[in-house]
C-alpha positions as CSV (number, residue, x, y, z in Angstrom):
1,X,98.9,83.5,175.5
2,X,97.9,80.7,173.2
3,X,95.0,79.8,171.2
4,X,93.7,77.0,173.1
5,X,93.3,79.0,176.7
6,X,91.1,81.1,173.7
7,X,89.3,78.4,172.8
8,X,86.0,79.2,174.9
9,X,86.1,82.6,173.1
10,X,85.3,81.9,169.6
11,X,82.0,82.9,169.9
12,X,84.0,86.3,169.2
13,X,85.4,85.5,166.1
14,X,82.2,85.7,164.0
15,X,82.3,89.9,164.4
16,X,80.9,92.5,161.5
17,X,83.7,93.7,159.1
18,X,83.5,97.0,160.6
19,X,84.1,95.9,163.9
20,X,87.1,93.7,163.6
21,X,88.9,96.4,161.2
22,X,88.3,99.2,164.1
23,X,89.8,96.4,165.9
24,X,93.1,95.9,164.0
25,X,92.0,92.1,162.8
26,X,92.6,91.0,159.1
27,X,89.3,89.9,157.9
28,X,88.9,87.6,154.5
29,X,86.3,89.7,152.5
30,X,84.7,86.8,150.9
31,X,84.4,84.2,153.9
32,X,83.5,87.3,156.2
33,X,85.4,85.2,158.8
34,X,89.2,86.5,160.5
35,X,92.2,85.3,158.4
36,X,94.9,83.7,160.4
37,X,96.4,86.4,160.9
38,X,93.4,87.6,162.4
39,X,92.1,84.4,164.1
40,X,92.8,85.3,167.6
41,X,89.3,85.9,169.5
42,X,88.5,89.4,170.0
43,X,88.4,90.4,173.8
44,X,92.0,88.7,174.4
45,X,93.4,91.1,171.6
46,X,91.5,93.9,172.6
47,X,92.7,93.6,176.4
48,X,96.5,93.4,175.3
49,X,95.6,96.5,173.1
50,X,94.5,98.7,175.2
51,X,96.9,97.6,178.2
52,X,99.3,98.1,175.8
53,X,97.8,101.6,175.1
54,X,97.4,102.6,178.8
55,X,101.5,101.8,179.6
56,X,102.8,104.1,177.5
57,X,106.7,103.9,177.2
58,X,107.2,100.1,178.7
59,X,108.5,98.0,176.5
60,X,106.5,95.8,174.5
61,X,107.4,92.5,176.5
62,X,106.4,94.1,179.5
63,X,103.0,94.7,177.8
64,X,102.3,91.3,176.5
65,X,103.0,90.1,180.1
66,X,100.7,93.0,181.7
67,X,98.0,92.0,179.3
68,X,98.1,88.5,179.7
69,X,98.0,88.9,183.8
70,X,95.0,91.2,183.2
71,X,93.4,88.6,180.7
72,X,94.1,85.5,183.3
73,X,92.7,87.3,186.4
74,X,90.0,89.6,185.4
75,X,88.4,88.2,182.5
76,X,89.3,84.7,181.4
77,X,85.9,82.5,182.3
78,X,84.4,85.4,183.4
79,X,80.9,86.1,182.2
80,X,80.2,90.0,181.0
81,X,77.2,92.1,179.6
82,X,77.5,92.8,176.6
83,X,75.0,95.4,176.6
84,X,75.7,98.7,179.1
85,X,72.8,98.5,181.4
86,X,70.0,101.5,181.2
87,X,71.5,104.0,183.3
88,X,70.0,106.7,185.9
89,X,71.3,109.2,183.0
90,X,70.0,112.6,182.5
91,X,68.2,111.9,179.2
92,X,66.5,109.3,180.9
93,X,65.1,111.0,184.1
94,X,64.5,113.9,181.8
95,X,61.9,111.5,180.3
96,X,60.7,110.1,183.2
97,X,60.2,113.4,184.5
98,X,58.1,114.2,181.0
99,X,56.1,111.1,181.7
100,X,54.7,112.0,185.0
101,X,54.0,115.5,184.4
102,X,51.7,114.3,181.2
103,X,50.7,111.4,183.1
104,X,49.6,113.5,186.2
105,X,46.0,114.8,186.1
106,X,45.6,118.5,185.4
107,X,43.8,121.0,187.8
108,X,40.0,122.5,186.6
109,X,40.1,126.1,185.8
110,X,38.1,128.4,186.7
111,X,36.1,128.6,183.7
112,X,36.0,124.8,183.7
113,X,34.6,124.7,187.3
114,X,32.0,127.4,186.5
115,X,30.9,125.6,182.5
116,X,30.6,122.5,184.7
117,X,28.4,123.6,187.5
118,X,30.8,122.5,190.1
119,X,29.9,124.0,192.9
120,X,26.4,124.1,192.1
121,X,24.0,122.1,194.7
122,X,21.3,120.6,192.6
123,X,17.9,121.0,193.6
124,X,16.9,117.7,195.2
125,X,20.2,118.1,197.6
126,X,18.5,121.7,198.9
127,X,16.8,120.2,202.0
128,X,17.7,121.7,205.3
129,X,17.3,117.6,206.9
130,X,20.2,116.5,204.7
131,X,22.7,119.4,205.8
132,X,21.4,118.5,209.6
133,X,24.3,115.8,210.0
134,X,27.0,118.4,208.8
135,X,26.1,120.7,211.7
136,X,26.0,117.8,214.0
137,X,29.4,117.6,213.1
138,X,30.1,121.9,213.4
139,X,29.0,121.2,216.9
140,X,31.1,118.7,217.8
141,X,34.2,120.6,216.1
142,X,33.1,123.6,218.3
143,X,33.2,122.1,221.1
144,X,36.2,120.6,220.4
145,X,37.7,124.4,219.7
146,X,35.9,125.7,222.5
147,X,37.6,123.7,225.0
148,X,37.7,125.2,228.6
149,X,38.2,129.2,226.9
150,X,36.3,131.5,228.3
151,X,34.1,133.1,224.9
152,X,36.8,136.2,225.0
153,X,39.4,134.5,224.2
154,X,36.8,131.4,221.7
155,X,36.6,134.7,219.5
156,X,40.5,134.4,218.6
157,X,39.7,131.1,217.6
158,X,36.5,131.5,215.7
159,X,37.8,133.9,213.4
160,X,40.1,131.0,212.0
161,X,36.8,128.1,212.1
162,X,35.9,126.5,209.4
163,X,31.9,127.7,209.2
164,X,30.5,124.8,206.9
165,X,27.4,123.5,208.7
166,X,26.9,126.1,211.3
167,X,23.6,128.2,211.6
168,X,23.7,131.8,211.1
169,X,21.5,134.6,210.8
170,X,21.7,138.0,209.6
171,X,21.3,140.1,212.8
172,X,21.9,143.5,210.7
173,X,22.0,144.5,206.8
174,X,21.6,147.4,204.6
175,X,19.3,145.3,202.5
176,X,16.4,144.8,205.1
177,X,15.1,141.5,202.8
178,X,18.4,140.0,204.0
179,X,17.8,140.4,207.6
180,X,16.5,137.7,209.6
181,X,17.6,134.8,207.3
182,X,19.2,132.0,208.7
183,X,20.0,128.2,207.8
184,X,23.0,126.2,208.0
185,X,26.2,126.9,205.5
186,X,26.3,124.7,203.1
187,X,28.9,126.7,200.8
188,X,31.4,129.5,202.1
189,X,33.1,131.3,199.9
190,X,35.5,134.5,199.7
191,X,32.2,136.8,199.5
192,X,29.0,135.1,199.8
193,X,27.3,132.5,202.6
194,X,25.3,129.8,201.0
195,X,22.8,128.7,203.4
196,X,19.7,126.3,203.4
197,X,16.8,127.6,205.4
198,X,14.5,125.4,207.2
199,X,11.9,125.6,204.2
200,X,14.6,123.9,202.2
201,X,15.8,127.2,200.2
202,X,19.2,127.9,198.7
203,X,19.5,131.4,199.8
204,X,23.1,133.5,198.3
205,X,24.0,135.9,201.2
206,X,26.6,138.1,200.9
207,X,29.5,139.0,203.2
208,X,29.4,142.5,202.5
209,X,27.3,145.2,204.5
210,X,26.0,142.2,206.5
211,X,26.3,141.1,210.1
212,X,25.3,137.7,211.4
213,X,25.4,135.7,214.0
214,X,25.9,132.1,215.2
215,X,25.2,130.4,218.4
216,X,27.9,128.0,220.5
217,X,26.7,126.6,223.2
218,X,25.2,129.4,225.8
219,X,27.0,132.3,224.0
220,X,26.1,134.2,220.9
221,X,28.9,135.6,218.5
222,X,28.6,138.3,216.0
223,X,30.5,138.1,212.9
224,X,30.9,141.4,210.4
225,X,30.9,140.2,206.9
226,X,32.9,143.3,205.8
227,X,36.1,141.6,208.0
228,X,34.9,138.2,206.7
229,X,35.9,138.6,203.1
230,X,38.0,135.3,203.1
231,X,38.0,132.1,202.1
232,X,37.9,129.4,204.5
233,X,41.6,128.2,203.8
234,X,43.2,131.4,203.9
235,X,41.9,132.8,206.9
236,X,42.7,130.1,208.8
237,X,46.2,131.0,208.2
238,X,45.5,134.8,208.2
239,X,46.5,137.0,211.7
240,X,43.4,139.2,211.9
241,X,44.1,142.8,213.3
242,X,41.7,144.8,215.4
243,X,40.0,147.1,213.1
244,X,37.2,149.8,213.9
245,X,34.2,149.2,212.7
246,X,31.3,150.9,211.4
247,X,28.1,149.9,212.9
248,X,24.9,149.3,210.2
């Protein structure tokens, strides 16, 4: 292998001191450039060295003639990256893993939801012709529940509903001021019913000791709060069992 087939590779010549010692080249201290005896561009010497390396016990002519068919077909006017490419590595999907958990927004707490009023409905939203819509809607998802059931088996279903913007009344308390109120649900949740009564009142009842009831279609269902003590997403998952129960 002679210099002139090198001659495109002197861009390798100008290398740091460090590098062409680790590399076995003679370098001239004061010109910083390779000596003659080190003039030969770097990636030819480095393929026959490490070919060399990798044969083990051949002879050394076998070597030079392994490195130079190496050189002629694999790398001679071949273009390379210099730089290894940013790999799917660990470190880096470790970080991009970092990233998106700091990047992705965090959940309210409790405490948050509560200091924030969250779930509070202000005062000029408490009007019984707003929620109206909404239990255009409930209807329309009952009847879409309803189906053609007979009202034995709707009760299965019902259970399950979701009851935001349906009408119900307490049929039966122990706190007699409870009885008789009824609106539409504007808020359910794992204890109370918040309803909004036709004189535009945010009333707070509770599930417990009460029973109400709600209308679909020709049929009137009864619903004990005491068996009710769910939120809306878990009991639609929840298998209710047949309980007795204690009449108010």
């Amino acid at each position: 292998m002679d210099n002139k087939d090198r001659s495109d590779l002197s861009l390798y010549d100008r290398l740091p001191e460090s590098v062409q010692q680790s590399a076995g080249l003679d370098t001239d201290p004061a010109a910083g450039l390779s000596t003659a005896s080190g003039a030969r561009a770097f990636i030819p010497q480095y393929v026959e060295s490490a070919v060399a390396a990798s044969s083990g016990s051949n002879s050394q002519s076998n070597s030079a003639e392994s490195a130079e068919k190496v050189y002629s077909s694999k790398i001679k006017h071949k273009v390379f990256l210099l730089d290894t490419p940013a790999g799917d590595s660990s470190d880096a999907k470790e970080r991009q893993r970092k990233r998106k958990r700091n990047n992705k927004a965090k959940p309210l707490t409790s405490k948050e939801k509560r200091a924030l009023n969250v779930y509070e409905i202000p005062n000029e939203s408490r009007k019984y012709d707003l929620f109206m819509p909404l239990h255009e809607l409930w209807k329309g998802y009952m009847e879409e529940l309803f189906g053609s059931t007979n009202p034995l088996a709707f009760t299965q279903k019902l259970l399950k509903a979701d009851f935001h913007g349906a009408i119900i009344t307490v049929a039966r308390s122990k706190c007699p001021t409870y009885i008789g109120a009824s609106g539409i649900v504007a808020q359910e949740t794992e204890n109370v019913f918040k309803i909004i009564t036709p004189s535009n009142k945010l009333l707070v009842i509770p599930k417990v000791n009460n029973v109400f009831t709600l209308k679909v279609r020709e049929s009137v269902f009864t619903v004990h709060g005491n068996q009710f003590r769910y939120r809306a997403a878990q009991r639609s998952s929840k298998k209710f069992k047949v309980k007795p129960t204690i009449d108010l």
